[in-house]
N, C-alpha and C positions, 0 to 999 in steps of 0.2 A: 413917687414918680409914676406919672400915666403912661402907659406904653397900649399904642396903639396895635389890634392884631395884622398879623401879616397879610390876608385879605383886604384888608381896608389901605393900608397901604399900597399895593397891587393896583386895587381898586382907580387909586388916587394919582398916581402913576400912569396909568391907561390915560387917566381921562384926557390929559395932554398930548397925548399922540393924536386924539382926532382930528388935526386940526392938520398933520404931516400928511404931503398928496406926493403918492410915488411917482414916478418920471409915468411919463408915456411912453405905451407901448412901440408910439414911432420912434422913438429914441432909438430902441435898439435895431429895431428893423437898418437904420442907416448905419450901423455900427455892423451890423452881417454883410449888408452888401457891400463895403467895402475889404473884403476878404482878399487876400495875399496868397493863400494857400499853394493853389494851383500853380499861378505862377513861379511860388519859391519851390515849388519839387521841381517844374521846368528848369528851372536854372541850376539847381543843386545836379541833375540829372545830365545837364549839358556838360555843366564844368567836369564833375565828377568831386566838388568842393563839401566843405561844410559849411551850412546854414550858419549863419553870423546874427544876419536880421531882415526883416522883410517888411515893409509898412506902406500905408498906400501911398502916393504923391498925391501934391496938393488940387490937380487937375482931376482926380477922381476916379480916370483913368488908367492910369498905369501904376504902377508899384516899384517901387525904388530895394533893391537886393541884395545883400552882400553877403557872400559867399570867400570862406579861406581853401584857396583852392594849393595841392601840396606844390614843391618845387620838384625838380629834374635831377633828382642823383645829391650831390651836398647842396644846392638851392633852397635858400628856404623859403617857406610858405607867403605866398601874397594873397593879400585883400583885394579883391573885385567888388565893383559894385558896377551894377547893370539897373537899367528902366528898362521894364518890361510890359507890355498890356494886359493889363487882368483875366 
């Protein structure tokens, strides 16, 4: 039985990637500037809640947040979700 070496193999394997093209570098550029951050310490800071989820809205502009903010004594905790601008 032939058994080819492990370099040639390697080798031969490569050679098919050539032909794979990474995304674009703009790809992610729009991927940062759509950032939530700020705004979700904003709102976690206001409530005084905890971060649930934060993501941007489809306008580009504002970001959609929800935040479990606690209740008043035996109350229990509720869900807020706030749009807020980035």
């Amino acid at each position: 039985m032939a058994r080819l070496p492990i370099p040639a193999i390697m080798i031969a394997g490569l050679a098919g990637l050539t032909a794979f093209k990474p995304a674009a570098a703009t790809d992610y550029l729009i991927l940062a500037a759509a950032d939530c951050g700020a705004a979700a310490a904003r709102v976690v800071s206001e409530t005084g809640g905890q971060l649930l989820s934060a993501q941007p809205a489809s306008d580009g502009q504002t970001c959609i947040v929800t935040v479990l903010v606690q209740g008043d004594g035996s109350e229990r905790p509720r869900k807020v979700t706030v749009r807020v601008p980035m």
